[in-house]
C-alpha positions in Angstrom: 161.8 97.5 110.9 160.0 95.1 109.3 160.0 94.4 105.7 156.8 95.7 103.2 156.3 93.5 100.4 155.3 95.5 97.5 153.3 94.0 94.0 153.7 96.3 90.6 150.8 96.2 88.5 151.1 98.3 85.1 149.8 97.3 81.4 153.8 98.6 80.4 156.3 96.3 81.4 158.9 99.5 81.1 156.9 100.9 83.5 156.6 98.4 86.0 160.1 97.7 85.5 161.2 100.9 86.2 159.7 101.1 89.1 161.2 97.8 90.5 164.4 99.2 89.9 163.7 102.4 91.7 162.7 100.2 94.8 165.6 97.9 94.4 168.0 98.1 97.3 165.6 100.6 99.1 165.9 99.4 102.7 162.8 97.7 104.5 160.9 97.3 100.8 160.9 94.3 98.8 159.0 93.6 95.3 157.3 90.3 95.6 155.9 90.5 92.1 154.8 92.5 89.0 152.3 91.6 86.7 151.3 93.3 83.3 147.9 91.5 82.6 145.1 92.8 85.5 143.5 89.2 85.6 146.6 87.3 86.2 147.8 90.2 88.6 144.8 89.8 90.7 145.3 86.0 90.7 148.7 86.6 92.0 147.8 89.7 94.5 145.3 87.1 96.1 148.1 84.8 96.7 150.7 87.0 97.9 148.7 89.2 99.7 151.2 92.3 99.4 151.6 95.2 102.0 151.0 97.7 99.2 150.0 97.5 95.4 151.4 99.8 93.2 148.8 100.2 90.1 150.1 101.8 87.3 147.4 104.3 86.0 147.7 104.6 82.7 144.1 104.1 82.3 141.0 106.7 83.2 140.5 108.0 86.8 137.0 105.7 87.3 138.7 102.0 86.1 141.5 103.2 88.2 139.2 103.4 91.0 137.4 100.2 90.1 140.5 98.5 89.8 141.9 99.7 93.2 138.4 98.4 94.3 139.2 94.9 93.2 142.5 95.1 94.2 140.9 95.6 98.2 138.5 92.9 97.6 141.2 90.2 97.4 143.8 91.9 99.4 142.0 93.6 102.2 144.8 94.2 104.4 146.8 96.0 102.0 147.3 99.3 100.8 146.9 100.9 96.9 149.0 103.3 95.6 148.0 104.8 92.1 150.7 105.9 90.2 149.7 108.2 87.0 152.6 109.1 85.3 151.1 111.5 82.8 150.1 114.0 85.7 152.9 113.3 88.4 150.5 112.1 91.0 150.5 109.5 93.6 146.6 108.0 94.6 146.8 106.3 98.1 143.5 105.2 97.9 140.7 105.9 100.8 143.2 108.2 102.1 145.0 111.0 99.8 146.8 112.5 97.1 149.7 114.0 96.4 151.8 115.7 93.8 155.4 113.5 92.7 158.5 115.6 92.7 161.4 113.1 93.3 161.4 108.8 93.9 161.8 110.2 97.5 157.9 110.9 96.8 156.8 107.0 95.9 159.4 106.1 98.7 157.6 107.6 101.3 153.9 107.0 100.4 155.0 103.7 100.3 155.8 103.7 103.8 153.0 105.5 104.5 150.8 103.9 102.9 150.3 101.2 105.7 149.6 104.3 108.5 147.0 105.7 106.8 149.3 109.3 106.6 150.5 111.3 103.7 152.2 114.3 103.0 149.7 116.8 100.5 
């Protein structure tokens, strides 16, 4: 199985740092980076070109969107997974959503992410 290389991008560092621990250890997954400021995560999502960014949405539904936007611009062969918090929901953007229960839930969009499938 090959290895996805995953960026965190979240305005709360306990956030983003929670999440890296979640994925910690998780076979076939590995966090390349996390980034708090948008700008300098874009600058760094360009460079690393991640399998899948995981963008913290703790801001409204339409900056989400025009930050996943941006985020396909300089990654284009990656995937987006919005994470909102406040409502348990995960966005695989230009594909689906679906409602957070367990990690298991992030674990497996993740993974899916990439295929284009997802659970509803």
């Amino acid at each position: 199985m090959r290895t996805q290389c995953i960026f965190i991008l979240s305005r709360h560092i306990l956030l983003a740092r929670g999440v890296e621990t979640l994925l910690q250890g998780q076979r076939g997954l590995r966090v390349v980076g996390s980034e708090t400021d948008p700008e300098a995560g874009m600058k760094r999502i360009q460079a690393l070109q991640p399998d899948v960014v995981i963008l913290a949405s703790e801001i409204g539904e339409s900056q989400s969107l025009a930050m996943a936007s941006a985020i396909f611009e300089c990654n284009p062969g990656g995937a987006v997974i919005g994470l909102c918090p406040g409502e348990n929901l995960l966005h695989i953007y230009r594909d689906s959503q679906m409602k957070v229960a367990k990690v298991e839930d992030l674990l497996q969009a993740i993974r899916q992410a990439r295929t284009g499938r997802a659970r509803s």
